[in-house]
C-alpha positions as CSV (number, residue, x, y, z in Angstrom):
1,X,3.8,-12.4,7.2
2,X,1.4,-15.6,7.6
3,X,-0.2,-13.7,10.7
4,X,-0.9,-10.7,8.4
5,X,-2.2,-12.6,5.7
6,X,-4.3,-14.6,7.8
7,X,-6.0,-11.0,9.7
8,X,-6.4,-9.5,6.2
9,X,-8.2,-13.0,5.0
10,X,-10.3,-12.8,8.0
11,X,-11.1,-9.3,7.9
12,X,-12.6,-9.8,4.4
13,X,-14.4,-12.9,5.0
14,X,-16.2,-10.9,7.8
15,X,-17.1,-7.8,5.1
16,X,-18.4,-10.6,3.1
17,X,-20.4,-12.4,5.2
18,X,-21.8,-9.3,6.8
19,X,-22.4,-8.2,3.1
20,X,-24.3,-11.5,2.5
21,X,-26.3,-10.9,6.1
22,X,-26.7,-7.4,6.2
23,X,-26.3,-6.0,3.0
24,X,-27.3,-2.7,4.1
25,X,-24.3,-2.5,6.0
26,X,-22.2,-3.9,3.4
27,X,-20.7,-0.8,2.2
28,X,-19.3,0.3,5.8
29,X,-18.1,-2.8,6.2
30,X,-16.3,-3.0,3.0
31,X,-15.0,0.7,4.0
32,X,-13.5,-0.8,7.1
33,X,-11.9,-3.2,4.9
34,X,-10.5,-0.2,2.9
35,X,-9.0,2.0,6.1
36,X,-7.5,-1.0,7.1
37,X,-5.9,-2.1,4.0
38,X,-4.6,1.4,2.9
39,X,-2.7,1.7,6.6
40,X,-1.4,-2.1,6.3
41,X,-0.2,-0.9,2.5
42,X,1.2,2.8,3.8
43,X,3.1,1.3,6.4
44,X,4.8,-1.1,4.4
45,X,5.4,2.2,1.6
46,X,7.3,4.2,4.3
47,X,9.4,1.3,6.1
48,X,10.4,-0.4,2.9
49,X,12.1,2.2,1.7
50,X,13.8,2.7,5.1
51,X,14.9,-0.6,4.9
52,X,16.7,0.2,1.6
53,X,18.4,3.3,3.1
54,X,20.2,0.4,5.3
55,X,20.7,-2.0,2.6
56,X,22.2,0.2,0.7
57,X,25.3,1.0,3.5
58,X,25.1,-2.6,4.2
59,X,28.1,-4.6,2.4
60,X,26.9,-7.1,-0.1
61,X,26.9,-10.8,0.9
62,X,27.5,-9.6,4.9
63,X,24.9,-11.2,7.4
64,X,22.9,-7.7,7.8
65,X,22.3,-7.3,3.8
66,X,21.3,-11.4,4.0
67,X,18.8,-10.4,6.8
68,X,17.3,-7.0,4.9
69,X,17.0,-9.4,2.0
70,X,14.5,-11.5,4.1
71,X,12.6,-8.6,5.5
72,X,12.1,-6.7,2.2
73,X,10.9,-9.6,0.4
74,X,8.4,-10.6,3.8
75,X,7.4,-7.0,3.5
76,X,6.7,-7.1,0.1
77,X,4.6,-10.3,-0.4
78,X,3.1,-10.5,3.0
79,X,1.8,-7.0,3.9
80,X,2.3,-4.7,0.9
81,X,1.4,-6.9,-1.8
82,X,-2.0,-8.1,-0.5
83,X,-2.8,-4.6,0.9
84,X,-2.5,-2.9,-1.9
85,X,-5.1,-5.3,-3.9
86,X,-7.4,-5.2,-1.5
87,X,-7.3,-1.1,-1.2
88,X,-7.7,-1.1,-4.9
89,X,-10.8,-3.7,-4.9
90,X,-12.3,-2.2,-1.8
91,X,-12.1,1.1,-3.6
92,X,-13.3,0.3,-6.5
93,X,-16.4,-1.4,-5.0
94,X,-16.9,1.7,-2.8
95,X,-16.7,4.3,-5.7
96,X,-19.1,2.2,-7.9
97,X,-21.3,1.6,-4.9
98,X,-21.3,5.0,-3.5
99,X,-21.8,6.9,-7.0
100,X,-18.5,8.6,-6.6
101,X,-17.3,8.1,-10.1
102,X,-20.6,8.4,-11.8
103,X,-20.6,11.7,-9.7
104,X,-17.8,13.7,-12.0
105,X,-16.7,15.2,-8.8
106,X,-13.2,16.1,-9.4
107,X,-11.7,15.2,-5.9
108,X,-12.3,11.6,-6.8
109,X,-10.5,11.8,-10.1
110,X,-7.3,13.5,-8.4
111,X,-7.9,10.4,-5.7
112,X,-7.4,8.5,-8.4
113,X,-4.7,9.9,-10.2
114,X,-2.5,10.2,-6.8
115,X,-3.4,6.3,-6.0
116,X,-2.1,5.0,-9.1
117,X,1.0,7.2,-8.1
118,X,1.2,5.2,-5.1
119,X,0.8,2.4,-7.1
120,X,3.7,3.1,-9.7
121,X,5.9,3.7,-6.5
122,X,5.1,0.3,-4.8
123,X,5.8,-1.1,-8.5
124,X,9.5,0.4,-8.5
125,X,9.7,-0.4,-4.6
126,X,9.0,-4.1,-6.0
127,X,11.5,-3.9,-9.0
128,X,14.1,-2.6,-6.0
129,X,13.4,-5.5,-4.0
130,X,14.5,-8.1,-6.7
131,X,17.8,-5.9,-7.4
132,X,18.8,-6.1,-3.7
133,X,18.1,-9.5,-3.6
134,X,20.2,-9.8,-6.4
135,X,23.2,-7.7,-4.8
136,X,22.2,-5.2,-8.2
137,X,21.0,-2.5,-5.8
138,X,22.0,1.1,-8.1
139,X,20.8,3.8,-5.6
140,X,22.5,5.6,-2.7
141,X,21.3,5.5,1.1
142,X,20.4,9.3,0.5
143,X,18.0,8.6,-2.8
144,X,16.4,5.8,-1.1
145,X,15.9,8.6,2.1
146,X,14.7,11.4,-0.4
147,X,12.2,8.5,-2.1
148,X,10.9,7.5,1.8
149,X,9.0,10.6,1.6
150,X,6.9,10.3,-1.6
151,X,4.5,8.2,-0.5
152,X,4.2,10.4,2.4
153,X,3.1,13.3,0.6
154,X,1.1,11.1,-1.5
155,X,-0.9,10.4,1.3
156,X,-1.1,13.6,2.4
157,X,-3.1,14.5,-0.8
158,X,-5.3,11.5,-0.7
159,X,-6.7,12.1,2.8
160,X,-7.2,15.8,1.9
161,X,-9.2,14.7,-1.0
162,X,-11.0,12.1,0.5
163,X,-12.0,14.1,3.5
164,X,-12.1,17.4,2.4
165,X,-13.8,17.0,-0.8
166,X,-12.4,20.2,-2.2
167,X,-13.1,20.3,-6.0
């Protein structure tokens, strides 16, 4: 978790110093910063929930539901957390920067829309994390496996968009 934090910290004090030095360059290297902040969020979206479909079998108070505990809540605040704001602010800047809202290109507002989907999802991945921790898990293994897809196909739709561009 410290390691991640510490990459993703460095990673954007280099995009900001490079802004400072070269901003010309400033918007690739604030898009690097996004690619590698939506795969450091997406693979915490698809393992998390994994995780859960093994909590959820696992029998509350054992050793193996104490250790889940420990890597849901590392997974949470150490990757997904940070990732996710720095997606969201690297996005931002890049859609400002690059005229892509002022634009009124549709593919962007579906980008949108299907990102703040994302975001709802990590929000009740949070809200499941604090009910395991506190043994309040309501879910079966099987909905937690259905739910691992979502952000899947989430993703699918947002690359599409992105690259694509087909409205």
């Amino acid at each position: 978790m410290k390691n991640a934090l510490i990459a993703l910290a460095i990673t954007v004090l280099a995009a900001l110093l490079m802004f400072l030095v070269l901003p010309d360059a400033a918007y690739l290297w604030v898009k690097s910063v996004h690619v590698f902040a939506v795969i450091a969020w997406m693979a915490g979206m698809l393992y998390l929930p994994r995780l859960f479909v093994y909590h959820a079998d696992a029998e509350i108070g054992s050793v193996q539901s104490q250790t889940f505990k420990v890597m849901e809540r590392r997974l949470l605040k150490g990757i997904m957390n940070p990732s996710m704001i720095a997606t969201w602010v690297a996005g931002i800047w890049l859609a400002v920067s690059g005229g892509w809202l002022a634009s009124g290109d549709v593919w962007i507002q579906l980008k949108i829309l299907l990102v703040l989907a994302m975001s709802a999802i990590h929000g009740m991945l949070s809200a499941a994390t604090r009910r395991f921790a506190e043994d309040r898990n309501e879910r079966s293994a099987r909905s937690w496996r259905m739910l691992n897809e979502v952000p899947a196909v989430l993703l699918i739709g947002i690359i599409i968009l992105v690259v694509v561009k087909p409205f």
